[in-house]
N, C-alpha and C positions, 0 to 999 in steps of 0.2 A: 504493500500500500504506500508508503514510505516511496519506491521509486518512480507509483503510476503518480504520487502528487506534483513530485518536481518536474517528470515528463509535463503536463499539463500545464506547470508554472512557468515552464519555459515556452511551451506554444504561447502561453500570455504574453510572453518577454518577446517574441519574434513578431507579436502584432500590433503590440501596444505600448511596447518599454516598460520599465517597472510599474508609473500608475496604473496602467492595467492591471496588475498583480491582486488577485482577489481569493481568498481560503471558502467565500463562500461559493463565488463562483466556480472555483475547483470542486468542490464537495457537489455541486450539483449536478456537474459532468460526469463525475464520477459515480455519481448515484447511490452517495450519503449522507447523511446529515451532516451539519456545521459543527455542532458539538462533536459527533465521530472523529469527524478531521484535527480537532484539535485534542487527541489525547496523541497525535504522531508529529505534529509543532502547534510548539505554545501559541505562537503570532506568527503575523508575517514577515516580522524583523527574522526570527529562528528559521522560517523556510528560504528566506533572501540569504541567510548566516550559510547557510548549509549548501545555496546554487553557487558561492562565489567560489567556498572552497571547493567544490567537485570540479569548477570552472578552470581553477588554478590549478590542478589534480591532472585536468586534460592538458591544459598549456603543457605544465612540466614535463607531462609524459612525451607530450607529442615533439619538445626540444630534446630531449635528455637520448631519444631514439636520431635524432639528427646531429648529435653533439661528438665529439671526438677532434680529430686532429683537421678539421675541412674547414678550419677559421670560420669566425663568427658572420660571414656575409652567407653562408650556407643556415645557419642559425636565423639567420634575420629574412631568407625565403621560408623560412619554415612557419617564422612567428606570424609575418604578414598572412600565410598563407591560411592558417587558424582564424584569421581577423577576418578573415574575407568570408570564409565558408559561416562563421556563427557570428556575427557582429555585435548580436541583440546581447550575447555571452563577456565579450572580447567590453562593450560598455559598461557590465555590468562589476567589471573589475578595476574600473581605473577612473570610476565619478562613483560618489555617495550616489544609490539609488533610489534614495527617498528622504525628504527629511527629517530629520530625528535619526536616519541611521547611522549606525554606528561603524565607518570602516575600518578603526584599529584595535577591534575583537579580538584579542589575541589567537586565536583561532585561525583566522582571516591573514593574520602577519606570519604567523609563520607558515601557511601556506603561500603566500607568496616569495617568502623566503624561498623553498623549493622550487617556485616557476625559474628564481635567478640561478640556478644553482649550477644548469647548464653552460648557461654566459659566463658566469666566474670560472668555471673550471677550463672552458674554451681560453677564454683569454688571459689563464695563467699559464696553460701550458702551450699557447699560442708561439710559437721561435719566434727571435727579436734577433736582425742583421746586427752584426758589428757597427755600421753606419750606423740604424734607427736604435740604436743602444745608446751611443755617441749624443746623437740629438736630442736623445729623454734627457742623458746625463747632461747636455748643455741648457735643458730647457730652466724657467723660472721655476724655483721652489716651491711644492707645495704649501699650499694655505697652512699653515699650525691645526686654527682649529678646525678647518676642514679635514685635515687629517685624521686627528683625534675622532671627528663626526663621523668617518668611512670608518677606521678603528673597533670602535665603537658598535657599528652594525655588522662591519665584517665578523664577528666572533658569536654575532646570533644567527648568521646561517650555519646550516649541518656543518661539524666539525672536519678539520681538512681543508676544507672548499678553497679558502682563500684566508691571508693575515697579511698582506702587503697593501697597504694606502693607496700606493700607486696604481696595484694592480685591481684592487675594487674602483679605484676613480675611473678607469678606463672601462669596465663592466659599465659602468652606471650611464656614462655618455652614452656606450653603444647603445644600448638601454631605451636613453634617451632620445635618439635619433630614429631609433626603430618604432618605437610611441609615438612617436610625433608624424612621421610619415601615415603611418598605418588609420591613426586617428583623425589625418585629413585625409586620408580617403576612402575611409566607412562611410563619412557626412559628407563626401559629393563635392567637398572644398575645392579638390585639384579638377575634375569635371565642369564646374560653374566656370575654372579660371579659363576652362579650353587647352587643357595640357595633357597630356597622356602620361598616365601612372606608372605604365611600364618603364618609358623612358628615364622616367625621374627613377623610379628605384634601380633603374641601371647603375646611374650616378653614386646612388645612396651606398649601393655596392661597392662601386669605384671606388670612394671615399673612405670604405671600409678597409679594403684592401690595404 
């Protein structure tokens, strides 16, 4: 019962975005009472609690299966490529779904620890040329407390993953950039502009490299 509700929450989520998300409307598709429905979630904040991390659950798996030595521009067809196929999911991770909710559940955080967990490992065991070695080491110093702030988060994902400042700052960019592309082009951003998505994640690729 437990799987047929979140299936259903999630046809809500692909037609409606989260206000559509209703426990009583689920319970009557399902062809049970309201009260039923709530002895398996308490509310709709515990069924939304319970879609992000199965949400993060799928990320993970579906990088951690593409992750290894192919650098993170193979990581980032992978991540985009998730965003494409469930979008209504990929939103439902990365914006508060409703107000009043709560996205740093701990629950919620350490599952998304595990979606990074791919990228960090990717890009610690990533080879660095003697030249782009040269270059990090000529680049400006990291922030102090930026450092300390990666530090810090570095040691609450699964253990191993990563302990180098540098090397979680460069995670978080990639991160960054992969967010950011993918999330203007679920909303139709680069489409309105007249510009082709492929081309630009060609770049985004390029870049990566």
């Amino acid at each position: 019962m437990r799987e047929e509700v979140k299936s259903a929450a999630l046809r809500q989520l692909a037609e409606g975005g989260a206000p559509a998300l209703s426990l009583n409307a689920i319970a009557k598709e399902l062809g049970v009472s309201g009260p039923a429905l709530y002895r398996y979630f308490a509310n709709r904040d515990a069924l939304l609690t319970e879609l992000i991390i199965d949400a993060y659950g799928d990320l993970a798996a579906a990088l951690a299966a593409a992750a290894g030595d192919r650098g993170s521009e193979v990581l980032a067809g992978v991540y985009r490529g998730w965003a494409q196929a469930q979008p209504h999911r990929y939103r439902l991770l990365f914006s508060a779904p409703l107000p009043g909710f709560d996205p740093h559940d701990q629950r919620i955080v350490l599952a998304s620890h595990e979606a990074m967990v791919p990228l960090l490992r990717t890009t610690t065991s990533s080879p660095v040329g003697d030249e782009a070695a040269g270059q990090e080491a000529a680049g400006p110093e990291l922030d102090a407390a930026l450092a300390g702030q990666l530090s810090r988060w570095s040691v609450r994902v699964p253990p191993g993953t990563v302990t180098d400042p540098a090397v979680a700052l460069r995670a978080v960019m990639v991160w960054s950039r992969m967010h950011g592309f993918v999330s203007l082009e679920i909303e139709g951003n680069f489409a309105s502009m007249g510009l082709d998505p492929d081309a630009l994640f060609a770049e985004l690729l390029r870049s990566l490299r």
